[in-house]
C-alpha positions as CSV (number, residue, x, y, z in Angstrom):
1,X,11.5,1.5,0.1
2,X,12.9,-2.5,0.3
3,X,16.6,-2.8,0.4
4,X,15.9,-5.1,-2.2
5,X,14.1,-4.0,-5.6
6,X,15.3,-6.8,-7.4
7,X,13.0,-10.3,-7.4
8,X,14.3,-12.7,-5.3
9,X,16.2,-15.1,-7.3
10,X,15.7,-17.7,-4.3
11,X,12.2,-17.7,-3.2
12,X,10.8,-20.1,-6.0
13,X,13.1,-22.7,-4.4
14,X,11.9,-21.8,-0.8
15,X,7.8,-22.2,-2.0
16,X,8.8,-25.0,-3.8
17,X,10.9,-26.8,-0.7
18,X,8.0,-25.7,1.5
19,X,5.1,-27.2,-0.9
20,X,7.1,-30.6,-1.1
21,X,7.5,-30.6,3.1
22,X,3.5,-30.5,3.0
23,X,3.8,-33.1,-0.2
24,X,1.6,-31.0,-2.1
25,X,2.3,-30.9,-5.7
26,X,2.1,-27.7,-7.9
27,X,0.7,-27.8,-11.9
28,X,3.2,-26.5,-13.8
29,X,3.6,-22.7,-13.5
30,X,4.1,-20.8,-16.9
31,X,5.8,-17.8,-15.2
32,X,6.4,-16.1,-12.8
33,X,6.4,-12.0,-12.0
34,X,7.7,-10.3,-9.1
35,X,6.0,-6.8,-8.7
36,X,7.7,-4.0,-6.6
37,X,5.5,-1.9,-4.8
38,X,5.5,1.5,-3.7
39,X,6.3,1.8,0.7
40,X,5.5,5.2,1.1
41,X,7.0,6.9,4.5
42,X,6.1,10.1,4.7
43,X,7.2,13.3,1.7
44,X,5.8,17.0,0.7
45,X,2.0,15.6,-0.8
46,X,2.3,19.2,-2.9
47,X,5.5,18.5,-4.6
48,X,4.7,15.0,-5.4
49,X,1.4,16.5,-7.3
50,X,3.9,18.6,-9.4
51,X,5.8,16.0,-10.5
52,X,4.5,15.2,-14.5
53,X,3.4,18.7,-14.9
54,X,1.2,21.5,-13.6
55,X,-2.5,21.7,-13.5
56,X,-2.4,18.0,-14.9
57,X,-4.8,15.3,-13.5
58,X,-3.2,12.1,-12.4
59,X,-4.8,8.9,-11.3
60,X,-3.4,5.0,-10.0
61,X,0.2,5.8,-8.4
62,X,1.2,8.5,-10.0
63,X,-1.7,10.6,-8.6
64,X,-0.8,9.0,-5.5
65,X,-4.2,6.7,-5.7
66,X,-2.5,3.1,-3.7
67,X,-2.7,1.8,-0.9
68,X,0.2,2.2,1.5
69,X,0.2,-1.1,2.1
70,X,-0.4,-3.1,-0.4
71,X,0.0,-0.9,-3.4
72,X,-2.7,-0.5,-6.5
73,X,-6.1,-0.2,-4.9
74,X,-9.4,-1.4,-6.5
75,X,-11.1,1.0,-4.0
76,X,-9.4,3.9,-4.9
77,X,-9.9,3.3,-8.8
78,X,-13.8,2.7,-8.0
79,X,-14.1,6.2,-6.0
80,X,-12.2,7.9,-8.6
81,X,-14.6,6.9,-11.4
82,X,-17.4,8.0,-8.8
83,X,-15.8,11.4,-9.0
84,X,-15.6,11.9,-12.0
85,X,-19.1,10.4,-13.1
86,X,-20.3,13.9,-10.9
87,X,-17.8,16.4,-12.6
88,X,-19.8,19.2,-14.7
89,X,-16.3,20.8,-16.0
90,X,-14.2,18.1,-17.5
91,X,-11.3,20.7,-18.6
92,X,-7.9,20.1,-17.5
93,X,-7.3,22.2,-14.5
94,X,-11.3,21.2,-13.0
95,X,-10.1,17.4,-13.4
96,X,-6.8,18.6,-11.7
97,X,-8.3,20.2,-8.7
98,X,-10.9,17.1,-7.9
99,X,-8.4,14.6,-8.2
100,X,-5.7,16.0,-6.0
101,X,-8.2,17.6,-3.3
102,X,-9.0,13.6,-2.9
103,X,-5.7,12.4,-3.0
104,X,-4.9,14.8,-0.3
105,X,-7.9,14.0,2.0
106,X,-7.1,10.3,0.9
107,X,-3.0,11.1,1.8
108,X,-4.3,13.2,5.1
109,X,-6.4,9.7,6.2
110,X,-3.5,7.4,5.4
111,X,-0.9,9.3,7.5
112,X,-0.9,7.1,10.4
113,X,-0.8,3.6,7.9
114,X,1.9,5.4,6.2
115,X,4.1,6.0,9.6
116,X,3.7,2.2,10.2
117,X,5.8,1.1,7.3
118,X,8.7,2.9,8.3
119,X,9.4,-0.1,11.0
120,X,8.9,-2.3,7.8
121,X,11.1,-0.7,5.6
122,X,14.2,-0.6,8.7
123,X,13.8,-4.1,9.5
124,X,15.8,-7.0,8.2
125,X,13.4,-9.3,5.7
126,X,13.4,-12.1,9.0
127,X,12.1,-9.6,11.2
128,X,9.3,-8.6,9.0
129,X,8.1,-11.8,8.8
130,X,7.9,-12.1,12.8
131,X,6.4,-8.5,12.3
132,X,3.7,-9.6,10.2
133,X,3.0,-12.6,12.4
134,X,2.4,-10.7,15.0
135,X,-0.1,-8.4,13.6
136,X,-2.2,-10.9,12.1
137,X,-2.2,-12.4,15.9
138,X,-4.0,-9.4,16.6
139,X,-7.3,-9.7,17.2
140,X,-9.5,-8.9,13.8
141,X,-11.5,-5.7,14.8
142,X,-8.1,-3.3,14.9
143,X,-6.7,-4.6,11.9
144,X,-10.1,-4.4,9.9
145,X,-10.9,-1.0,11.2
146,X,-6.9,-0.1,10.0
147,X,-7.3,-1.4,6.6
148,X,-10.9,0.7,6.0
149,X,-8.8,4.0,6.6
150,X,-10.9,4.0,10.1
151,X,-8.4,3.2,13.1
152,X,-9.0,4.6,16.3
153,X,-6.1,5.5,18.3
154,X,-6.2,2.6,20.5
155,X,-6.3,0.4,17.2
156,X,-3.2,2.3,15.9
157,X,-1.3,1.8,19.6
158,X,-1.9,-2.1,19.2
159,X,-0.4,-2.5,15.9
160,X,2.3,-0.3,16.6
161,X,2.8,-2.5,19.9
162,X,2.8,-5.8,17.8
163,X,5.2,-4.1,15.5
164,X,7.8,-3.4,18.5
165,X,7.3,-6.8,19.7
């Protein structure tokens, strides 16, 4: 997780000191929200699945349904409707077993986006942002292929390499 799970009590002035260096000017803005989103590193899948009760179904993040970068996931919502549109049994403990059998294929596919975050979560908040830059330097095929649960090794060994630096 962020050192920091508190909102930033300074980035408001840095987007606004960064919008009047371009001279752009902002409508007024009603309010603002910061969100903090899950990092996930690594853990025991089984003894997250435990947590809120036995033989209950869970869905969004507490079934472990995000997106380990980027947290809530449309995607993931959409596929769990799909699943259960085609369940036959909808008792407790059938709904229990579909749901986590996917979020443990889903938490089996995402192993190797998960291990990329732990660079994230150890660096300071300046290097993340030179991080980030140089991911998104990479070219677009990787990354795509990364963010549709599909890398192939060599895709994973260039973001990790743009991670390092």
């Amino acid at each position: 997780m962020s050192e920091r799970t508190q909102p930033d009590a300074d980035a408001a002035d840095r987007l606004d000191a960064y919008l009047a260096r371009r001279g752009w000017r902002v409508a007024e803005v009603e309010s603002e929200r910061v969100v903090a989103r899950p990092l996930p590193l690594g853990g025991d899948f089984a003894a997250f699945w435990r947590i809120g009760g036995a033989r209950v179904a869970k869905l969004g993040l507490r079934g472990g349904f995000f997106d380990p970068f980027g947290g809530p996931c449309a995607a993931d919502a959409l596929a769990n409707a799909l699943l259960l549109a085609a369940q036959r049994d909808f008792s407790g403990p059938a709904l229990h077993d579909a749901f986590e059998a996917h979020a443990r294929q889903l938490w089996r596919r995402r192993a190797g986006r998960r291990e990329l975050n732990a660079p994230f979560a150890a660096a300071s908040p300046e290097a993340r942002g030179a991080m980030l830059a140089r991911i998104a330097a990479l070219d677009p095929g990787p990354l795509v292929r990364f963010l549709a649960d599909r890398p192939a090794l060599a895709d994973r060994r260039r973001v990790q390499r743009a991670l390092r630096g």
